[in-house]
PDB file of N, CA, C and O in Angstrom, chain B, residues numbered from 101:
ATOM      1  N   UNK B 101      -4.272 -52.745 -13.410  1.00  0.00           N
ATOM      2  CA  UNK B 101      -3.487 -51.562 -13.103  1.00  0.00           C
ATOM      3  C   UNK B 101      -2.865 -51.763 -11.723  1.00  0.00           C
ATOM      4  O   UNK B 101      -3.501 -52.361 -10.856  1.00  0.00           O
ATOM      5  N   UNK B 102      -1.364 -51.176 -11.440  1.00  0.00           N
ATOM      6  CA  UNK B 102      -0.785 -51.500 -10.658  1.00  0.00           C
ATOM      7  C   UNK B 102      -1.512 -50.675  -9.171  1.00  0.00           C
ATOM      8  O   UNK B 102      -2.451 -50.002  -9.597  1.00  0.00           O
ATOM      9  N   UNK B 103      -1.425 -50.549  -8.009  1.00  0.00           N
ATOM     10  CA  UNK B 103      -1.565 -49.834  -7.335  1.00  0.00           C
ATOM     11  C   UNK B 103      -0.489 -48.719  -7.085  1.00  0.00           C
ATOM     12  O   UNK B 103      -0.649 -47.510  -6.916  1.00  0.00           O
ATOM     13  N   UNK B 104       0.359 -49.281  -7.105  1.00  0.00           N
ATOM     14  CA  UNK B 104       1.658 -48.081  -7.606  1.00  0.00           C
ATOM     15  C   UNK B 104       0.902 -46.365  -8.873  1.00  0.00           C
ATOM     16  O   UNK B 104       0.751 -45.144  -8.885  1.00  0.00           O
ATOM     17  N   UNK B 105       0.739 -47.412  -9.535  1.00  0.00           N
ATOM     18  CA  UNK B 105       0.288 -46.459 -10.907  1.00  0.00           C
ATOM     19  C   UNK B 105      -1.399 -45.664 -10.349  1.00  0.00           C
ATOM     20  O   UNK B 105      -1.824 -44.799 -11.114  1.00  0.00           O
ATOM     21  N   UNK B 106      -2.115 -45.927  -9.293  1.00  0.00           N
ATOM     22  CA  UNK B 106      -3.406 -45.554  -9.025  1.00  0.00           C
ATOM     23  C   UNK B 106      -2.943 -44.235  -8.318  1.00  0.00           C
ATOM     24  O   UNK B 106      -3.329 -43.100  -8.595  1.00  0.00           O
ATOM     25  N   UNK B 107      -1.989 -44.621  -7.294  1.00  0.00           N
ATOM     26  CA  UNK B 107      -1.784 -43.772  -6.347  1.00  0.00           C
ATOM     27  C   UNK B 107      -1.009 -42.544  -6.924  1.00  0.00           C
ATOM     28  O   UNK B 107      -1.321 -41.486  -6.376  1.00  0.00           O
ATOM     29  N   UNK B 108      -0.271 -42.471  -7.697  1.00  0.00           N
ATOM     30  CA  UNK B 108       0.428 -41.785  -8.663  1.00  0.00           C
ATOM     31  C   UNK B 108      -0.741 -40.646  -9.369  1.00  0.00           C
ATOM     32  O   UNK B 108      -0.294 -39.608  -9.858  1.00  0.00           O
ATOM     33  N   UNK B 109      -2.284 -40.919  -9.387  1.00  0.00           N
ATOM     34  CA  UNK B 109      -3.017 -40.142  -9.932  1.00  0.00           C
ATOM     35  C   UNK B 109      -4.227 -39.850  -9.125  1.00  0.00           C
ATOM     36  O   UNK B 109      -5.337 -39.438  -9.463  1.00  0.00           O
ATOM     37  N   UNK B 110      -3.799 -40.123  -8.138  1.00  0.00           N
ATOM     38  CA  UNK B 110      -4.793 -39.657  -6.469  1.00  0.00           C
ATOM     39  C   UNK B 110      -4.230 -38.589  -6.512  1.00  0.00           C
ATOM     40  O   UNK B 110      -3.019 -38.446  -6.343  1.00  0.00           O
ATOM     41  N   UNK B 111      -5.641 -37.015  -6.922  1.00  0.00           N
ATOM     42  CA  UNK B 111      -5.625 -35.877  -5.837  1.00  0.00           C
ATOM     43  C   UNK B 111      -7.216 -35.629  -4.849  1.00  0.00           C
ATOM     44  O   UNK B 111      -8.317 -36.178  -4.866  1.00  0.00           O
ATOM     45  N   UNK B 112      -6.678 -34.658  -4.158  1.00  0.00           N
ATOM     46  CA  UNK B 112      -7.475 -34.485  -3.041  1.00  0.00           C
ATOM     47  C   UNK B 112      -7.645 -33.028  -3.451  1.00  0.00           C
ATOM     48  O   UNK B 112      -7.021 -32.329  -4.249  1.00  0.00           O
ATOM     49  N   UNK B 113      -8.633 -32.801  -2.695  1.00  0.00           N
ATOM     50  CA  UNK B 113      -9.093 -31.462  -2.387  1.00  0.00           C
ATOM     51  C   UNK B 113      -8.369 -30.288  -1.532  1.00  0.00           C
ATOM     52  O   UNK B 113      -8.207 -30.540  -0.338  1.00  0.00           O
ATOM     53  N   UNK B 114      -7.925 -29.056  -2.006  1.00  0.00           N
ATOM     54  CA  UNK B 114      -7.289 -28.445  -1.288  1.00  0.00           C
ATOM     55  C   UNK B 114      -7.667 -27.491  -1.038  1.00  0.00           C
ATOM     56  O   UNK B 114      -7.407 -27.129   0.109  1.00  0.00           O
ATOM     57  N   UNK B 115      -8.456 -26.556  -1.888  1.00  0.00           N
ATOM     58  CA  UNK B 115      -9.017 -25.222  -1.725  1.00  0.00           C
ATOM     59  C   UNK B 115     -10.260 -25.195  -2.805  1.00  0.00           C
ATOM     60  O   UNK B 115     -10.363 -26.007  -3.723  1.00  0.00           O
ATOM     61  N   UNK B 116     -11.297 -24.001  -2.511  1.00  0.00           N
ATOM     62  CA  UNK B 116     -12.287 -23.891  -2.762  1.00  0.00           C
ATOM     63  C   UNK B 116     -12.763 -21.910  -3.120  1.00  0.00           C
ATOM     64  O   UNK B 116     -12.738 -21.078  -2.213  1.00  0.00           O
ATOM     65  N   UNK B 117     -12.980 -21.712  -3.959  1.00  0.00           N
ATOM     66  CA  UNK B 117     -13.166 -20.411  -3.608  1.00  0.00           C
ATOM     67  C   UNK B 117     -14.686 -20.170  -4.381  1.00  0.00           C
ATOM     68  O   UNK B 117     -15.156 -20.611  -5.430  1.00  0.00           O
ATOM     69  N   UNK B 118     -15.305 -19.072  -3.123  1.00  0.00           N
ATOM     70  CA  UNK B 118     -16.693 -18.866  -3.791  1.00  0.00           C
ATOM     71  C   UNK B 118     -16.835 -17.822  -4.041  1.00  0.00           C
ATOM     72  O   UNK B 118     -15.866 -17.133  -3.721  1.00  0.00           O
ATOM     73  N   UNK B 119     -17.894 -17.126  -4.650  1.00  0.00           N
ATOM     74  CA  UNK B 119     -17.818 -15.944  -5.421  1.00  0.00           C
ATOM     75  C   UNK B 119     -19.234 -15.433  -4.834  1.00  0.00           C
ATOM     76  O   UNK B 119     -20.220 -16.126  -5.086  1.00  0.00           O
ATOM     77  N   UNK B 120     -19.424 -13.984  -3.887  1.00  0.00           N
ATOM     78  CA  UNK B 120     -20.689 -13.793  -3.349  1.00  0.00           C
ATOM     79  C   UNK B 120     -20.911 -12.357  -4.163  1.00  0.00           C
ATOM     80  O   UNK B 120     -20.013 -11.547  -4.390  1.00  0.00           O
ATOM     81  N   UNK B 121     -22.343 -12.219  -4.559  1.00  0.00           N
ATOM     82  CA  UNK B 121     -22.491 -11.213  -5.624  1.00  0.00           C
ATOM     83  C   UNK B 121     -23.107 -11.113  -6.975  1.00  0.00           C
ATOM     84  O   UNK B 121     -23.527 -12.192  -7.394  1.00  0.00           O
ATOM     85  N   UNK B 122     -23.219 -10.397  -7.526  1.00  0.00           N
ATOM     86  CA  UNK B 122     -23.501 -10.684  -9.022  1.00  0.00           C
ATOM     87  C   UNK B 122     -22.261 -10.705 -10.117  1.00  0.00           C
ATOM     88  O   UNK B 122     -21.091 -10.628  -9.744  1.00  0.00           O
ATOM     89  N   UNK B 123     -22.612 -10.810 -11.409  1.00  0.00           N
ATOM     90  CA  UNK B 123     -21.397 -10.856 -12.754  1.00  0.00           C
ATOM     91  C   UNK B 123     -20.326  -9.569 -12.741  1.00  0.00           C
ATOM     92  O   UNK B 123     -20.309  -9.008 -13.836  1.00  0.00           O
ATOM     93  N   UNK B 124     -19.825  -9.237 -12.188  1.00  0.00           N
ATOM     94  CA  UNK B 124     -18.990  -7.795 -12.608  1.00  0.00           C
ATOM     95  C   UNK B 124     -18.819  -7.033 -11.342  1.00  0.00           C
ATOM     96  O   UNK B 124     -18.385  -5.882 -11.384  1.00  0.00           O
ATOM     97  N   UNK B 125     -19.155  -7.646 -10.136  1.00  0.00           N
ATOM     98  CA  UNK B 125     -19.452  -7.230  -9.047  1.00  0.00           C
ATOM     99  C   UNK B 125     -19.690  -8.254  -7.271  1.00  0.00           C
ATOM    100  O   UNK B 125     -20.710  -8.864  -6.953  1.00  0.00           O
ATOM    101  N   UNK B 126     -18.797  -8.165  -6.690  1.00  0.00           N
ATOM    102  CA  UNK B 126     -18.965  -8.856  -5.611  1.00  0.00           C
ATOM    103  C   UNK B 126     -17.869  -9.414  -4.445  1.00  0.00           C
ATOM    104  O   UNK B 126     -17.080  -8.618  -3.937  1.00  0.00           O
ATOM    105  N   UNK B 127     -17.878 -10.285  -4.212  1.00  0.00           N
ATOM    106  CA  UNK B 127     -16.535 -10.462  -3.055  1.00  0.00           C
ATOM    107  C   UNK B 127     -16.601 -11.992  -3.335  1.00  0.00           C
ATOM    108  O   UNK B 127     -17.488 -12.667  -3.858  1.00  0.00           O
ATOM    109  N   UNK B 128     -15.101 -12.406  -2.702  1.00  0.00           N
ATOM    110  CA  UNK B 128     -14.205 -13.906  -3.376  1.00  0.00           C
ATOM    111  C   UNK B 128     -13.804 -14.138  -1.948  1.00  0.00           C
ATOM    112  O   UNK B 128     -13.101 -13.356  -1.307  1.00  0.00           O
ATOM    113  N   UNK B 129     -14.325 -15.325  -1.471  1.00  0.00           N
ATOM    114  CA  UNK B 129     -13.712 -15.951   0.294  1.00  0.00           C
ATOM    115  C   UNK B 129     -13.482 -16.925  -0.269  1.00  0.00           C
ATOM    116  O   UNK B 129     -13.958 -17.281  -1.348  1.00  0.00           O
ATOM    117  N   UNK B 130     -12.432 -17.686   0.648  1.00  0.00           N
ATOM    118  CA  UNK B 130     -11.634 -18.961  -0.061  1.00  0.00           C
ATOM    119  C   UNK B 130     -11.877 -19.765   1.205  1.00  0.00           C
ATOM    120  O   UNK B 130     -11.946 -19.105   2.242  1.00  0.00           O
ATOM    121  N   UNK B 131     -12.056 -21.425   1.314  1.00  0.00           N
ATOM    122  CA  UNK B 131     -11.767 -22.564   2.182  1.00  0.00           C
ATOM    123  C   UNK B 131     -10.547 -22.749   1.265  1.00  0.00           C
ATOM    124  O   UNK B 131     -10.260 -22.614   0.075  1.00  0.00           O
ATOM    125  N   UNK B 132      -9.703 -23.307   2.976  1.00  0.00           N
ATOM    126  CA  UNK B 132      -8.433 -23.926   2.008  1.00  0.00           C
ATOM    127  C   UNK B 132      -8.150 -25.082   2.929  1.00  0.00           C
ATOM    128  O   UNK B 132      -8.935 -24.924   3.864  1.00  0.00           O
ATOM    129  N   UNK B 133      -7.486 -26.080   3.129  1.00  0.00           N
ATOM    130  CA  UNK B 133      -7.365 -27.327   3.989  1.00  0.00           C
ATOM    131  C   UNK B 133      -5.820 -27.033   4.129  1.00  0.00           C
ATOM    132  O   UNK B 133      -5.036 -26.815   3.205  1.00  0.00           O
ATOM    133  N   UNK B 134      -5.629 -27.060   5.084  1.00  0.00           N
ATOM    134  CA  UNK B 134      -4.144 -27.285   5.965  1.00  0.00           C
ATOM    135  C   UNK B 134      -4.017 -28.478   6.744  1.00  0.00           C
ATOM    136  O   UNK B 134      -4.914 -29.248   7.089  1.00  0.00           O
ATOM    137  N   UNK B 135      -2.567 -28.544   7.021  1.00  0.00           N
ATOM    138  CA  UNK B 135      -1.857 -29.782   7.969  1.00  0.00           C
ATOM    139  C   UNK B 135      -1.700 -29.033   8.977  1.00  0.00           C
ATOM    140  O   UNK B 135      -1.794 -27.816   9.139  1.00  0.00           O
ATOM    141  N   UNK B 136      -1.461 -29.849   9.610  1.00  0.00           N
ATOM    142  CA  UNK B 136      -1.112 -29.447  11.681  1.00  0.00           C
ATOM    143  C   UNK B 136       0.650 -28.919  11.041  1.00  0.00           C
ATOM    144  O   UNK B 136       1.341 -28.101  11.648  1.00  0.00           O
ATOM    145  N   UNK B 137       0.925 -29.359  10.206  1.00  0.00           N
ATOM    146  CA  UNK B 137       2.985 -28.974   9.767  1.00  0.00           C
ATOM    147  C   UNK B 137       2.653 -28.053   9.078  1.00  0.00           C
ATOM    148  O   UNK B 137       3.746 -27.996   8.514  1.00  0.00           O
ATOM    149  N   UNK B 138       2.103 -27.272   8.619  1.00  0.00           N
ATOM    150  CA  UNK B 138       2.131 -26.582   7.311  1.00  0.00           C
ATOM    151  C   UNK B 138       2.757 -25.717   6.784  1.00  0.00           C
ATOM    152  O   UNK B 138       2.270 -25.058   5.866  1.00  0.00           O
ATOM    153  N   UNK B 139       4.257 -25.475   7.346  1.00  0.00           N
ATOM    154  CA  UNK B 139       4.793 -24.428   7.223  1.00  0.00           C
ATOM    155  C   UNK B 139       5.943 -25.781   6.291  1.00  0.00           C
ATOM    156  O   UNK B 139       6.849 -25.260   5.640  1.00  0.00           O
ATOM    157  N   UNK B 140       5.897 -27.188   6.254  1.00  0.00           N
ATOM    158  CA  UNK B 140       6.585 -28.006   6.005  1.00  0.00           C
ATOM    159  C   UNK B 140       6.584 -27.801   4.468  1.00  0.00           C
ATOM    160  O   UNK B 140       5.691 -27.020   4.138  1.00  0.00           O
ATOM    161  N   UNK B 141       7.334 -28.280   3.408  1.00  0.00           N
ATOM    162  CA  UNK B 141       7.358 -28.274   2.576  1.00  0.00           C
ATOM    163  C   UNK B 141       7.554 -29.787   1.567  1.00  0.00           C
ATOM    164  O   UNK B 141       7.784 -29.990   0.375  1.00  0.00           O
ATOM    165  N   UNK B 142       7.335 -30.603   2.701  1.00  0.00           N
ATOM    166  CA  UNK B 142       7.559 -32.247   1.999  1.00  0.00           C
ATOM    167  C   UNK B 142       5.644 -32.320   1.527  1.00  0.00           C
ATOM    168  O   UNK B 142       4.656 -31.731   1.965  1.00  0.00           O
ATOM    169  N   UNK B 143       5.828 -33.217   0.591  1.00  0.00           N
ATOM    170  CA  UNK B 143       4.481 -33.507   0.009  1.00  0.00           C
ATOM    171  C   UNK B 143       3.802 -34.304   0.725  1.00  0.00           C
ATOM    172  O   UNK B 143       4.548 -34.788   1.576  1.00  0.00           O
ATOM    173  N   UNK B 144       2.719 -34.703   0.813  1.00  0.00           N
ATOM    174  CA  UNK B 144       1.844 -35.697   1.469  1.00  0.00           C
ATOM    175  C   UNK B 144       2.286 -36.972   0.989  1.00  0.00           C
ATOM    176  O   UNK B 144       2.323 -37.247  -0.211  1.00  0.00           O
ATOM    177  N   UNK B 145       2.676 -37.882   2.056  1.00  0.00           N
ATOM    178  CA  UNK B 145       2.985 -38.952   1.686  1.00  0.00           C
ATOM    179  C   UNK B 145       2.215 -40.390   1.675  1.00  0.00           C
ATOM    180  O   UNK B 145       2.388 -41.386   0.972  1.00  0.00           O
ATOM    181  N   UNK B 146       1.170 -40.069   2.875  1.00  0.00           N
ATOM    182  CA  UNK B 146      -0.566 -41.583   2.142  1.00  0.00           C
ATOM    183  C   UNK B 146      -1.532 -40.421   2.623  1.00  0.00           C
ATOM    184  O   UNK B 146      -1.466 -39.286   3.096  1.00  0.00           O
ATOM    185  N   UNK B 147      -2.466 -41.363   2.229  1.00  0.00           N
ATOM    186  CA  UNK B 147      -3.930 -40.921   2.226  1.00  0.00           C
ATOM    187  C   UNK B 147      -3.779 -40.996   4.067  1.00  0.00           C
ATOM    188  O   UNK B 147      -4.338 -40.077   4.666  1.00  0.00           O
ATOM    189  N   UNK B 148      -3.348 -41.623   4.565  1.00  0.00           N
ATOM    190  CA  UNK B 148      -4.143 -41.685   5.879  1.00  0.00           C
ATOM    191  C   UNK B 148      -3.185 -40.076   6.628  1.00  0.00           C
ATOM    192  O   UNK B 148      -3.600 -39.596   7.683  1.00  0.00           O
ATOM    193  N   UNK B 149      -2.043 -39.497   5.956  1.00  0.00           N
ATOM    194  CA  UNK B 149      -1.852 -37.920   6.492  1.00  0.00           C
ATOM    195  C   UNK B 149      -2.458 -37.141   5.855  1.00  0.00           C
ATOM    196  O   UNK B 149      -2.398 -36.064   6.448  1.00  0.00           O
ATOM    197  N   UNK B 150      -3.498 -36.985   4.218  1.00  0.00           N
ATOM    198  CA  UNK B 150      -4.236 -36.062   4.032  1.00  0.00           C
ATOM    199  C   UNK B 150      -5.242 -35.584   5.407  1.00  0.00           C
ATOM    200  O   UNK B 150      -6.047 -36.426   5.805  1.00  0.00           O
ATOM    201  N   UNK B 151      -5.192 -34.484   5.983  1.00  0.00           N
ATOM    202  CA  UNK B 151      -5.912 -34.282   6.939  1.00  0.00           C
ATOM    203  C   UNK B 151      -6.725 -33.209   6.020  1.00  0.00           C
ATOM    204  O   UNK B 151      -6.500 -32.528   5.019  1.00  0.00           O
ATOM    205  N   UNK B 152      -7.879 -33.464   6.994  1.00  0.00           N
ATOM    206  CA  UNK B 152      -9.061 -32.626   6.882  1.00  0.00           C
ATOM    207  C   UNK B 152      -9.634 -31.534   7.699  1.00  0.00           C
ATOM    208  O   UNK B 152     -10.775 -31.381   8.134  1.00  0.00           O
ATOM    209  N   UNK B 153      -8.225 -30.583   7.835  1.00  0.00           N
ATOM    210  CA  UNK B 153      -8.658 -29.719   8.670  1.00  0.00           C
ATOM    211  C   UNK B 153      -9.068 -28.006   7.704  1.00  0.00           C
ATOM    212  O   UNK B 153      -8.260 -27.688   6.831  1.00  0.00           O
ATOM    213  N   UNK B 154     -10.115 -27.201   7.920  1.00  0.00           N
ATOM    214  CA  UNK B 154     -10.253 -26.527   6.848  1.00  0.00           C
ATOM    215  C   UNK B 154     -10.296 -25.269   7.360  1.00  0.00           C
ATOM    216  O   UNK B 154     -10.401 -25.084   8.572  1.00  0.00           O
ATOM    217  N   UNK B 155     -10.211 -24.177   6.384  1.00  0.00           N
ATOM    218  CA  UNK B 155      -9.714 -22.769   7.193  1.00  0.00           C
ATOM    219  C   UNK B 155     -11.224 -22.140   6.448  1.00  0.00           C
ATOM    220  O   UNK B 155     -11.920 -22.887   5.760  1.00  0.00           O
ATOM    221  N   UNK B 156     -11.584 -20.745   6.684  1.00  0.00           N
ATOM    222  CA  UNK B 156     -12.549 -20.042   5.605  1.00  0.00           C
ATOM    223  C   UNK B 156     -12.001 -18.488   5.655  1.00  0.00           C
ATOM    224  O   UNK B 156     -12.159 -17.747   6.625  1.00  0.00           O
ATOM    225  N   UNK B 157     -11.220 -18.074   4.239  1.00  0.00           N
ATOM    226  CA  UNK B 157     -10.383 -16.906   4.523  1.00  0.00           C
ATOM    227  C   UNK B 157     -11.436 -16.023   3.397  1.00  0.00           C
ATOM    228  O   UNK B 157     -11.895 -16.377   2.312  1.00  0.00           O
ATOM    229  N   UNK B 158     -11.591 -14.716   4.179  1.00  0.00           N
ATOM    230  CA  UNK B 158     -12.422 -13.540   3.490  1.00  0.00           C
ATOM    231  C   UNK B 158     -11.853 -12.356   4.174  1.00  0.00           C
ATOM    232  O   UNK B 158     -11.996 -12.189   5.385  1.00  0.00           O
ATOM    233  N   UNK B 159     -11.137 -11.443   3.326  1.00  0.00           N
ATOM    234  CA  UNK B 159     -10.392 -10.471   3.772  1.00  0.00           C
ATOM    235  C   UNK B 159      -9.243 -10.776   4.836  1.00  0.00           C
ATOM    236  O   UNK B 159      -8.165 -11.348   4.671  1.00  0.00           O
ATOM    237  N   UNK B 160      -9.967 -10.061   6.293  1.00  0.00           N
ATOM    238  CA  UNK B 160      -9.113 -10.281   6.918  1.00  0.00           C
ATOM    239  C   UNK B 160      -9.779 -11.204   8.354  1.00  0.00           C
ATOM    240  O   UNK B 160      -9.349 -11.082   9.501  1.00  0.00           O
ATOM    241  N   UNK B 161     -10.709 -11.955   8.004  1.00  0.00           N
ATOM    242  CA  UNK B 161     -11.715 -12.906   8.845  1.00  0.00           C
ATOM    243  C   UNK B 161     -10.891 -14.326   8.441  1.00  0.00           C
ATOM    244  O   UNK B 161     -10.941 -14.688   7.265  1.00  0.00           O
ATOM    245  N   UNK B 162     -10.136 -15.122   9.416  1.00  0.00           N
ATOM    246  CA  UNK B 162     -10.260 -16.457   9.283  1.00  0.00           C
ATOM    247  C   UNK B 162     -10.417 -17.655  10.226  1.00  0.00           C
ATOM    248  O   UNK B 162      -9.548 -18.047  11.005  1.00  0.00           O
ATOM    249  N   UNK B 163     -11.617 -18.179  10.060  1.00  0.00           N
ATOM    250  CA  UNK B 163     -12.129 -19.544  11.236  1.00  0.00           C
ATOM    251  C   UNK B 163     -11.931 -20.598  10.659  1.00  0.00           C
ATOM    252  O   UNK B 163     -12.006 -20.622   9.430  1.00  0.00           O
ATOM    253  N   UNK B 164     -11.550 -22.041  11.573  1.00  0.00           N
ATOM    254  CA  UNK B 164     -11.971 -23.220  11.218  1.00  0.00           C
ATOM    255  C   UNK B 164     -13.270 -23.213  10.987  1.00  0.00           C
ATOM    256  O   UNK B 164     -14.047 -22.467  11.583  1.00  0.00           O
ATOM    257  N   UNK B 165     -13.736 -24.357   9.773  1.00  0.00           N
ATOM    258  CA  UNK B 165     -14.914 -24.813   9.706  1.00  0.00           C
ATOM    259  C   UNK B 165     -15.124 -26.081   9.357  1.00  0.00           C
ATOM    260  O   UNK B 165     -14.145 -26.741   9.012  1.00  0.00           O
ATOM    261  N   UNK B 166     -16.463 -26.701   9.371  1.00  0.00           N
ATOM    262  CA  UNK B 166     -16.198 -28.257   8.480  1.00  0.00           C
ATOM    263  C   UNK B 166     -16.016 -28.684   7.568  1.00  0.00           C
ATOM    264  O   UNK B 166     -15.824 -27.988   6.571  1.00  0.00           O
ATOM    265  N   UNK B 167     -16.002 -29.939   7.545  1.00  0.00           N
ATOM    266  CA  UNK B 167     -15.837 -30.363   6.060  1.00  0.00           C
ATOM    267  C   UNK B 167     -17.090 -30.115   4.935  1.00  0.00           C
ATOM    268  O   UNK B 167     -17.224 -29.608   3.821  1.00  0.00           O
ATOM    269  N   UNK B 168     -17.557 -30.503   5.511  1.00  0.00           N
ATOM    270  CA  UNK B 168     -19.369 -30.380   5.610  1.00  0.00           C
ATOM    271  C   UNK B 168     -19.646 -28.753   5.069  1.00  0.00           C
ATOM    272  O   UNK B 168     -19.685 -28.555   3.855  1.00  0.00           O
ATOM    273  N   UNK B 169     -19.798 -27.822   5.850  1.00  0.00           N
ATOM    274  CA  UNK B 169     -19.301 -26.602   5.349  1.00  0.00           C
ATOM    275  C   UNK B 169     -18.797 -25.878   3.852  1.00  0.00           C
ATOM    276  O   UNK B 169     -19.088 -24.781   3.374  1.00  0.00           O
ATOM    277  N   UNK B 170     -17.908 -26.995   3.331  1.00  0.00           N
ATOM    278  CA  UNK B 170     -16.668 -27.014   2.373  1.00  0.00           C
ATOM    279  C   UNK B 170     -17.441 -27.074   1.394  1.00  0.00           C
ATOM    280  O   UNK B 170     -17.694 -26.136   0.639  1.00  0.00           O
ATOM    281  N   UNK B 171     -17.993 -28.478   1.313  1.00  0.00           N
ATOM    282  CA  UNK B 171     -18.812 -29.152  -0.240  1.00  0.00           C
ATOM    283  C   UNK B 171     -19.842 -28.389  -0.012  1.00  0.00           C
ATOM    284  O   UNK B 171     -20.376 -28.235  -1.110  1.00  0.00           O
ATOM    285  N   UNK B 172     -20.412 -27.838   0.761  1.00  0.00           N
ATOM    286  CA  UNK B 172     -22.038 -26.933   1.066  1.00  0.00           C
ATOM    287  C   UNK B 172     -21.434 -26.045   0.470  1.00  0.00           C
ATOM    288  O   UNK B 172     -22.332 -25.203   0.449  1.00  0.00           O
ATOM    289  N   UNK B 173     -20.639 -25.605  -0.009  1.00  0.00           N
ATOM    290  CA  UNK B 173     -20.250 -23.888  -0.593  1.00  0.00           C
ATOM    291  C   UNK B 173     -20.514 -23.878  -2.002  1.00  0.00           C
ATOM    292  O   UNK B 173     -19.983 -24.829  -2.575  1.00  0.00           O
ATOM    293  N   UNK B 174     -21.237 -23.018  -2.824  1.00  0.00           N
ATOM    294  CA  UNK B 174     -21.473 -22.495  -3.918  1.00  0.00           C
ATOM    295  C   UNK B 174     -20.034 -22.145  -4.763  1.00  0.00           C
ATOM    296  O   UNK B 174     -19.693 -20.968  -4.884  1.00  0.00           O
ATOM    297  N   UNK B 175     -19.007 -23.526  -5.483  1.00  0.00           N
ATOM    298  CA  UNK B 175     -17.836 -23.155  -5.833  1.00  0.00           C
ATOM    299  C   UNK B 175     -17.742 -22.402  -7.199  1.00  0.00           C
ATOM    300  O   UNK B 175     -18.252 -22.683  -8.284  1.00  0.00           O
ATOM    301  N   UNK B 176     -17.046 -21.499  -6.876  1.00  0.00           N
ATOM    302  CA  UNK B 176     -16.459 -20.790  -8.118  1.00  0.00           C
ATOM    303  C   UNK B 176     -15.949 -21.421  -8.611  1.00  0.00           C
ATOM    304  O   UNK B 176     -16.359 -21.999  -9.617  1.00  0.00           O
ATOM    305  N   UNK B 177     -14.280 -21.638  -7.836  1.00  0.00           N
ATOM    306  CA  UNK B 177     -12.902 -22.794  -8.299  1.00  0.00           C
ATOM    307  C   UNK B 177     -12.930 -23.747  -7.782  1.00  0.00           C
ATOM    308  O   UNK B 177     -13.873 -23.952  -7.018  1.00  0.00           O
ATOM    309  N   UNK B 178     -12.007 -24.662  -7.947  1.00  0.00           N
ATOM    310  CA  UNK B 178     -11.559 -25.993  -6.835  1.00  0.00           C
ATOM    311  C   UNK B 178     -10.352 -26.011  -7.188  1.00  0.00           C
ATOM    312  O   UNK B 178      -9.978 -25.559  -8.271  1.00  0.00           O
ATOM    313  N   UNK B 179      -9.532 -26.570  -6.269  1.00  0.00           N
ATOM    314  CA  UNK B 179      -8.088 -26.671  -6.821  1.00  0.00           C
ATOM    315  C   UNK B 179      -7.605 -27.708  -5.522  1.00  0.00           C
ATOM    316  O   UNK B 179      -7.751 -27.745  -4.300  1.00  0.00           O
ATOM    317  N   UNK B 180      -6.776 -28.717  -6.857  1.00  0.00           N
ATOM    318  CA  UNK B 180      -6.496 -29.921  -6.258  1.00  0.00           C
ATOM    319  C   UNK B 180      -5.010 -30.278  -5.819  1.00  0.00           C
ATOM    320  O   UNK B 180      -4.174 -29.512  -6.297  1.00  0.00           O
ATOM    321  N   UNK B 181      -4.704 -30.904  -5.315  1.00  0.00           N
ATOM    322  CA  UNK B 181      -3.140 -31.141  -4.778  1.00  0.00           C
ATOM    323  C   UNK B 181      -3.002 -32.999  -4.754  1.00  0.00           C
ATOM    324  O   UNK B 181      -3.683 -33.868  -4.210  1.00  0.00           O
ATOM    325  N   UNK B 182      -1.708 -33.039  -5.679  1.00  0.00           N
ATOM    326  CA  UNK B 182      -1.564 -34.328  -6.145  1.00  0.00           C
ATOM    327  C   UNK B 182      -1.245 -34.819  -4.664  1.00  0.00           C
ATOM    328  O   UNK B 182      -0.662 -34.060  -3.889  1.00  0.00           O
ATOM    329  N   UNK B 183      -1.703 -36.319  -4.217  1.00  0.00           N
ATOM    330  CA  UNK B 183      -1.232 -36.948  -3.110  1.00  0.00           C
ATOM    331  C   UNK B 183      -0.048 -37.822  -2.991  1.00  0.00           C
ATOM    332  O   UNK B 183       0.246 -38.320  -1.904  1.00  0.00           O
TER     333      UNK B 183
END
């Protein structure tokens, strides 16, 4: 397989949302990963500009946190962004 054709089906991690509560009942905070540009609208162009910088949004609360942090979260969703 070409490397052309690998990279073409590289995604990364972009957001995360967890679900605190019981079945029918509870609250939804999201990690999401941003760029230092992010208001940019060009796609990621290598792996070495996927940055790993991560937000944690719940209502109207939002801090950086780690990466570390991220995969430690109890995921509801995941949602990926082609590279």
């Amino acid at each position: 397989m070409s490397s052309s054709s690998l990279t073409d089906k590289l995604y990364g991690l972009s957001s995360v949302v967890e679900h605190y509560g019981v079945c029918g009942g509870g609250h939804y905070a999201a990690y999401r990963r941003v760029t230092p540009n992010s208001d940019s609208n060009e796609p990621v162009q290598s792996l070495a500009s996927f940055r790993k910088e991560w937000l944690y949004v719940s209502d109207d609360h939002v801090s950086h946190v780690s990466e570390c942090e991220v995969l430690a979260a109890e995921a509801t969703l995941l949602f990926y962004e082609r590279l």
